[in-house]
N, C-alpha and C positions, 0 to 999 in steps of 0.2 A: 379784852373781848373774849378770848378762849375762854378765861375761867368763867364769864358770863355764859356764856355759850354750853359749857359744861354743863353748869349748873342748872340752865334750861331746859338742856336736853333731857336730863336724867330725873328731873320732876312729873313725875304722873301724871299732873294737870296741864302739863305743857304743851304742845303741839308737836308732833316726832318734827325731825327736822326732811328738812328736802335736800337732797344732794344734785346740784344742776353739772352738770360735763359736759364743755364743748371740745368734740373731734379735731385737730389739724396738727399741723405741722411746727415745730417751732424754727425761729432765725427770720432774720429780715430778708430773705430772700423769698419767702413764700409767705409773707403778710399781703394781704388783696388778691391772693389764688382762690378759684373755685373751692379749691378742697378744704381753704382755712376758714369757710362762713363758718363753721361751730364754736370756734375760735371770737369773731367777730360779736356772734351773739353774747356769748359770755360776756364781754367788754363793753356791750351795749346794756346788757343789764345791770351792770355793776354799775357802771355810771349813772346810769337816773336813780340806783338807792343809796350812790353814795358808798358803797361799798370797795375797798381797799384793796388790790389783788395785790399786796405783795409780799407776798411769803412762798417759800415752798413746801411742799407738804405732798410725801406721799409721788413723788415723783412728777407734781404739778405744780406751776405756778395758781395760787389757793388765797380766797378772799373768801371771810363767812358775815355774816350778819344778819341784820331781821330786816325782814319785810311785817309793819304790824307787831303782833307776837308771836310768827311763825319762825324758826331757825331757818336760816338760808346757806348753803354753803355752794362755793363754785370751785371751779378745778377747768384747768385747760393745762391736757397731759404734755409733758414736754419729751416722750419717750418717742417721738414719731409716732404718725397716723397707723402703721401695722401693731404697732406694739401698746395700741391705747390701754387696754385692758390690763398690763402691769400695773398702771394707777389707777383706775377706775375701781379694779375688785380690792386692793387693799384699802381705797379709800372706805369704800362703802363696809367694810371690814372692822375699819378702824373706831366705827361712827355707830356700828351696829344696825345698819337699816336695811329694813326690808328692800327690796329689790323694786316693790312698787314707789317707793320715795328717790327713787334714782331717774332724775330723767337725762336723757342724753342729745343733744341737738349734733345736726351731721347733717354735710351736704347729702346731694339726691339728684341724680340725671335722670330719673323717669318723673320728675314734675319740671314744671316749666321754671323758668327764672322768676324768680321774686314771689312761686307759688308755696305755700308751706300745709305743713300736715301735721296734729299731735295725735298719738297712737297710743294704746296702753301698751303694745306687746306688740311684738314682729321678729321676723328673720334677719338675717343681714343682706340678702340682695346683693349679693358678691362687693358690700360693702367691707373693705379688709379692714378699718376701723372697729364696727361695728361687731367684726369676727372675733378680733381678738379681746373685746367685751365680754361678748357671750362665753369664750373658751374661758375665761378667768372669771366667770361669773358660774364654771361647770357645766356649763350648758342651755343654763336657764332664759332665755327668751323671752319671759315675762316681765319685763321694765320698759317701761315707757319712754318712749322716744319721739323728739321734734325734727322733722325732715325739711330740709331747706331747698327749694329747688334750686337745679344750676341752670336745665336744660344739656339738651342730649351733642356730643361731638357734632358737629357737620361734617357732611360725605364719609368719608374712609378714615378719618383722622383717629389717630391713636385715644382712646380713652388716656390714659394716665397723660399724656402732653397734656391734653384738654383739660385734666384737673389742676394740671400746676399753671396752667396760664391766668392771666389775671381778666376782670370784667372790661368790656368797653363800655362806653359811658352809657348807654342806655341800660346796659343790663346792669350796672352799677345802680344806675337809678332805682331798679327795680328793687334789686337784694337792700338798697338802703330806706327805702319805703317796706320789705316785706320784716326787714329787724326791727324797726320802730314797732309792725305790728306782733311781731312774735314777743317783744317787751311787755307787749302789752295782753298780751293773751298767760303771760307767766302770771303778770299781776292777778286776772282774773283768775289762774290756776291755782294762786297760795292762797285767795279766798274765801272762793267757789268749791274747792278740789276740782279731779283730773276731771272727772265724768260729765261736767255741768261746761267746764272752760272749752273741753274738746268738742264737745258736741255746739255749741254755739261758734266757736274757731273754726272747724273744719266743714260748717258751713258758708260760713263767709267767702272760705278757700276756695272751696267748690266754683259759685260763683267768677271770683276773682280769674280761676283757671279758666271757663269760660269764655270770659271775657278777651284773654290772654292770647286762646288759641285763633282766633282773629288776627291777632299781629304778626308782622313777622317774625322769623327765626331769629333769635341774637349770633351773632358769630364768635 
């Protein structure tokens, strides 16, 4: 597959490839935490293409293959969520791509649970993941990113406890209904490109958040 892969990449006529990264934690202790959905997505896409994760590469657990004839490659950093950015920027390094073939999925407490958003470009929002992307990427800010909502702490509760606790069953419901559709907004993504998938995705979302803010709070 590599030297496939290779060789597709480096052909003119080829399609650059996409580099997908999802944000989290590694170890079975923080598997089904708020903070590991970037994590999760990655796992949920691999699976419906059939795709492999098991190699390391680059300081990430690493699966690539096609979607179609588009290169596809994934990575979920195994460096911890502060220090994503030690594998992200070498990966994208090592691949040669642009910064806009980098998307990055990461949870999000300013959307609701199970709401998502695809972005070309943004800050980190005192996202310490997302930080240490941008500082290993020198600063640059211009890669697109898929935001997963968690929903916000209730009352006075510590942000960070909040991110390492796990869903309760409704909000579970939610994040596993909003990965099927973020699967499926990729698919549109590697066909369509960013501009056509996002703009059709992040309305649906819209909606969806709407919808959302009617229900109750998830705890």
């Amino acid at each position: 597959m590599l030297n496939r892969l290779s060789r597709h990449c480096f052909c003119t006529a080829a399609p650059r490839p996409w580099l997908f990264v999802g944000l989290g934690n590694p170890g079975d202790k923080f598997k089904g935490t708020r903070h590991n959905v970037g994590f999760e997505l990655i796992d949920k896409f691999a699976e419906s293409q059939g795709i492999s994760m098991s190699t390391v590469h680059c300081k990430a657990v690493f699966g690539q293959g096609f979607v179609g004839e588009v290169p596809v490659l994934l990575a979920k950093p195994q460096t911890y969520m502060n220090l994503s950015g030690e594998s992200t920027g070498p990966l994208a390094a090592y691949y040669k791509l642009p910064l806009n073939r980098v998307l990055v999925f990461h949870d999000d407490m300013n959307l609701p649970s199970g709401v998502l958003r695809l972005h070309h470009k943004g800050g980190h929002g005192i996202h310490n993941g997302l930080k240490s992307v941008i500082y290993h990427f020198r600063g640059n800010t211009e890669f697109p990113r898929l935001r997963i909502g968690i929903g916000k702490p209730p009352g006075q509760m510590d942000p960070k406890a909040f991110l390492l606790q796990k869903f309760n069953i409704t909000a579970q419901q939610r994040i596993d209904a909003a990965l099927q559709e973020g699967v499926n907004a990729l698919k549109v993504l590697l066909s369509k490109g960013l501009t056509e998938s996002a703009r059709r995705f992040n309305t649906e979302q819209k909606y969806k958040h709407l919808r959302l803010q009617t229900l109750p709070v998830d705890l």
